[in-house]
Steps between C-alpha positions, in 0.01 A plus 500: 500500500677817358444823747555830362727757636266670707379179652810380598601830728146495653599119602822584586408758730261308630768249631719737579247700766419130658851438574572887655171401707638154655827680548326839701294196669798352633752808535276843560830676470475486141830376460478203330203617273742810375792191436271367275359810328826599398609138400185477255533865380834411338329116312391496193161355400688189385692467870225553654336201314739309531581562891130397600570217284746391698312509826219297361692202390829533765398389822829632655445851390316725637436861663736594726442770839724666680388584903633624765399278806703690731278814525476644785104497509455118548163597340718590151694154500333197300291216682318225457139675512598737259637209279157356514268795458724598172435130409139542529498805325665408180311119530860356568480149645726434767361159607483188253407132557878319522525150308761305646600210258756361713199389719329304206268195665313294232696711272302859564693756683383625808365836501473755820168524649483904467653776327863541616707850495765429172830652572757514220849392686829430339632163671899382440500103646734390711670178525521493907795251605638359856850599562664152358329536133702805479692513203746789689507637835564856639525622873563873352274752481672765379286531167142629565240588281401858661122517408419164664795448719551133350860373441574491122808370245754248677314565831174417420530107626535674832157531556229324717294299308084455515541186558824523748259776688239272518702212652643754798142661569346089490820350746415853722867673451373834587810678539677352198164653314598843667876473442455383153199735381712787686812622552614221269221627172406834412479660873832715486433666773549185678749355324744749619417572796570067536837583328581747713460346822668169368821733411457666872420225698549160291114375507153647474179438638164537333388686789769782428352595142254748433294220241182698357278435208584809346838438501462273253542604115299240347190615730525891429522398131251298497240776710579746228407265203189444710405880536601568125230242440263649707491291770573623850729267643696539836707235688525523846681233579686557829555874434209549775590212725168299402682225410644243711795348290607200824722479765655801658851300525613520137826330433 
C-alpha cells in the first residue's frame, strides 16, 4: 500500500508524539523526550522507516531512558507503582502465563496457574566446582574486579564457591562463613584492618574487625543496580545490630 508524502509525515508524527508521551510519562523532566526529538529531527524519512523497523522485528532493541534515581525528592525517583500505572496506561502487559517445558508430564508442559510479572534478565552460567576439580589454585587476591569486588584473571580460583558455601553453612562453620565472606572477599575494610593486626600482633580475631554489610563491594553494587531499576532495596545486614551472626568467641 503506497502512502503519499503527506500521509507519511502525518504517520510519522503521529509515532513520533506517542513516543515523547511514554518518555514525559516516565521522565517529567523532559529530558529524555528532548534526546529523542533531536535524534529524530536529524532522520530522514527512510531512517526513520527503517529504525521502527528494527524495533518490530529485533527483540533486543528497543527504547532506551535515562533517570536519575538518586533525586533528592524520593517522590522524583522511579518505583514499582509508577512502573505499573505507566503499564496500564499505554496497555503494556507486565504479567504473562510462563510455560515451562522442562516440566513436560505426558509430554505437555506445565503452565503457571496465574499471570506472572516477566522480567527481562541477562544470566552468564556458571560451572560451580569443589576445591579438588580445580583445574588451578590461587590464595592471592590481589586482582579485584572493582564494581563487584570479585577476584578476577590468575586470582579468580581464589574464590568461595556456591557449592563450597553451601557445604560450610550445612556442616554449621559459622565463622569460616564470616572469615571467608569478609575480610578474606570484597570487605576491605576488614581485610586490612586483619592485616594490620597480624603485622602488629601476629594473629587476629574475628571479634577485632569492624565486619558490616556495607562494607562489602559486591552488596553496595548490587543496591545501586537495584535502585537504577527501580526497586528500593536496602540491606541491613548487621549494620544495625539486628542480626545475630553466633558465638561471641570468634577464633
Amino acid at each position: 500500500m503506497k502512502v503519499s508524502a503527506e500521509q507519511f509525515k502525518k504517520i510519522r508524527k503521529k509515532y513520533e508524539e506517542n513516543i515523547y508521551k511514554l518518555m514525559d510519562d516516565i521522565d517529567p523532566s523532559g529530558f529524555n523526550a528532548d534526546t529523542y526529538r533531536i535524534a529524530f529531527a536529524k532522520m530522514s524519512d527512510k531512517q526513520f522507516i527503517d529504525l521502527m523497523k528494527k524495533y518490530i522485528e529485533q527483540d533486543d532493541l528497543n527504547l532506551f531512558i535515562d533517570i536519575n534515581q538518586l533525586e533528592k525528592k524520593k517522590s522524583d525517583n522511579m518505583t514499582l507503582e509508577k512502573i505499573k500505572a505507566i503499564a496500564d496506561k499505554w496497555k503494556i502487559s507486565l504479567f504473562e502465563y510462563v510455560f515451562m517445558p522442562f516440566r513436560n508430564p505426558r509430554g505437555k508442559p506445565m503452565c503457571t496457574l496465574t499471570k506472572v510479572p516477566i522480567i527481562y534478565c541477562p544470566i552468564r552460567r556458571f560451572f560451580q566446582q569443589m576445591l579438588q576439580h580445580k583445574n588451578s589454585i590461587s590464595n592471592s587476591s590481589d586482582h579485584i574486579n572493582p564494581l563487584t569486588g570479585q577476584v578476577v584473571q590468575e586470582d579468580k580460583t581464589a574464590s568461595t564457591t556456591n557449592v563450597q558455601t553451601y557445604a560450610l553453612a550445612a556442616t554449621n562453620q559459622i565463622n569460616a562463613l564470616k572469615e571467608f565472606l569478609g575480610p578474606r572477599a570484597d570487605d576491605q575494610i576488614s581485610k586490612q584492618q586483619m592485616l594490620n593486626t597480624i603485622v602488629s600482633t601476629g594473629d587476629v580475631r574475628l571479634s577485632d574487625l569492624d565486619i558490616r554489610t556495607h562494607n562489602k563491594q559486591a552488596v553496595n553494587t548490587t543496591e545501586v543496580f537495584c535502585k537504577a531499576a527501580g526497586l528500593e532495596v536496602k540491606f541491613s545486614g548487621n549494620d544495625y545490630g539486628n542480626i545475630d551472626f553466633g558465638d561471641k568467641d570468634d577464633q
